[in-house]
N, C-alpha and C positions, 0 to 999 in steps of 0.2 A: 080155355086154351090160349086166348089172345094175350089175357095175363101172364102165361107161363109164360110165353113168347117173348114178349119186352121184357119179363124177369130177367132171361137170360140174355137177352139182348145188352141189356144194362148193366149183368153181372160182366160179359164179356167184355164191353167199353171199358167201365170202369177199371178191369186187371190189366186194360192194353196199358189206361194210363197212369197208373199206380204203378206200373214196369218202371224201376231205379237201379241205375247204373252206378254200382259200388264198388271201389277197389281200395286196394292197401300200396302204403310205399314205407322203407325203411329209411326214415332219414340219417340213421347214423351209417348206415354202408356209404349212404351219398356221400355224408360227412368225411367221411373213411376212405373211399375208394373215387372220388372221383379227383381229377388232375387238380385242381383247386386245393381241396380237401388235401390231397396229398401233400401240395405243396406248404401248407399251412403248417397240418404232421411234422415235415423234416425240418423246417423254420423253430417250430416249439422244442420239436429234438435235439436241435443243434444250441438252441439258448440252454438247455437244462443240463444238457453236457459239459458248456461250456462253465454254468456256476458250478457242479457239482464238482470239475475238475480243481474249479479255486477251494470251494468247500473241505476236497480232500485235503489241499496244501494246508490250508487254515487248521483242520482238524490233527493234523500231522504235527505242526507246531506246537499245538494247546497239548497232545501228549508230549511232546519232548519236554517242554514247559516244566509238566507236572512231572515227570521221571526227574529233570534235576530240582525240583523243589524238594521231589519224597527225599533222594540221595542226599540233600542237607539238610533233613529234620535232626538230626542229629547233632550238627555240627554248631545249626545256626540256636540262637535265643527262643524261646518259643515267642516271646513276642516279634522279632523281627518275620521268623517262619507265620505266626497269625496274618502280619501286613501281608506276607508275599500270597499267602495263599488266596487272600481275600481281594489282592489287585487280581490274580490270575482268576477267580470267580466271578469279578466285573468285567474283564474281556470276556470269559465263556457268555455272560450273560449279555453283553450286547452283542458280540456274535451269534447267539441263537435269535434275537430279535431283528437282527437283520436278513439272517440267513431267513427267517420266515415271512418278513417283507417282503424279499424278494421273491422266494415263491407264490406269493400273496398276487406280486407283480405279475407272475408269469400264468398264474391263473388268470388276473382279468387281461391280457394279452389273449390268450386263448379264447377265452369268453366272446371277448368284443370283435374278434376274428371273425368267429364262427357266428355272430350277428351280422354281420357284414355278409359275408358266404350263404345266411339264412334268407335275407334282403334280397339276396340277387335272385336264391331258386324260388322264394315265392311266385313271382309272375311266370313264372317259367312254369312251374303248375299250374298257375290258372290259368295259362293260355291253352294246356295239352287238356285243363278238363273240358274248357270251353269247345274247342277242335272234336274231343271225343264223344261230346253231348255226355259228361259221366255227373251223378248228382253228388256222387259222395265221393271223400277219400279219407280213409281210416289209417292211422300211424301202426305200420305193421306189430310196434310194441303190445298194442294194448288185443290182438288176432291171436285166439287157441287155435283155429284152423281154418285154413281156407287153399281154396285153390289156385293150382299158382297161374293160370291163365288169367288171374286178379290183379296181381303184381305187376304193378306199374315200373317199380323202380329203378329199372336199366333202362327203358327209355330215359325216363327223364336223368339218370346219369349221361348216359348219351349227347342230352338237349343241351346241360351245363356244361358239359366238356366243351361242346362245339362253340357256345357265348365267351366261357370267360376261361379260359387255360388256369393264370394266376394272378394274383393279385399282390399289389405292395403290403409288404407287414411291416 
């Protein structure tokens, strides 16, 4: 009997302390939705609008280009029509390698952004896991199901609004 007794004595210790306090956050809402984040968002949006509107002009020219090359394939030599065709294939072709640099650019813009935005909410979790005694925190990506009294992630949207607004890009 005294056996069973400290069995369960030990059994019951042991599940008090083996009790782990686990929860999930979605960092791309944070990414997404907090004032930071956001402001990063319209910064990236406003760059990619601004190439895509020179892009349009560019690409508007390269057809007009080729409409009067086609309109003097007739008129002109074919070898003169060979050279024109072939200067206007070396403009398309550094135009597409720039045009893809620059998006290239605009990705590690973004990239390095959101390193920077990553940098600040780190401690900013580990200070709310610290506060909440939590042992764990799981990236809501990789959760089939759980409950949302788990869900961290408007706090600490909350936390980051209230530290950092925006940052210089």
């Amino acid at each position: 009997m005294k056996n069973y007794t400290i069995g369960i004595f030990f059994f019951l210790c042991s599940s008090f302390y083996s009790y782990a306090q686990i929860v999930y956050i979605d960092v791309n809402f944070i990414l997404n939705n907090s004032e930071v984040g956001k402001s990063l968002n319209i910064y990236i949006k406003e760059l990619n609008d601004k190439n895509l509107t020179s892009y349009k002009e560019i690409e508007d020219q390269f057809l007009k280009k080729e409409k009067e090359l086609l309109a003097q394939k007739n008129i002109l030599e074919k070898s003169d029509f060979d050279k024109k065709l072939k200067k206007l294939s070396k403009e398309v072709n550094i135009y597409r390698s720039e045009k893809k640099m620059s998006l290239t650019k605009l990705n590690e813009i973004k990239i390095n952004n959101t390193k920077k935005i990553l940098n600040i909410l780190n401690p900013i979790i580990t200070n709310y896991v610290d506060k909440n005694s939590i042992s764990l925190v799981i990236p809501k990506k990789n959760i089939i199901v759980g409950k949302k009294n788990l869900e961290i992630t408007s706090e600490i949207v909350k936390l980051l609004n209230d530290k950092v607004k925006s940052l210089e890009f």
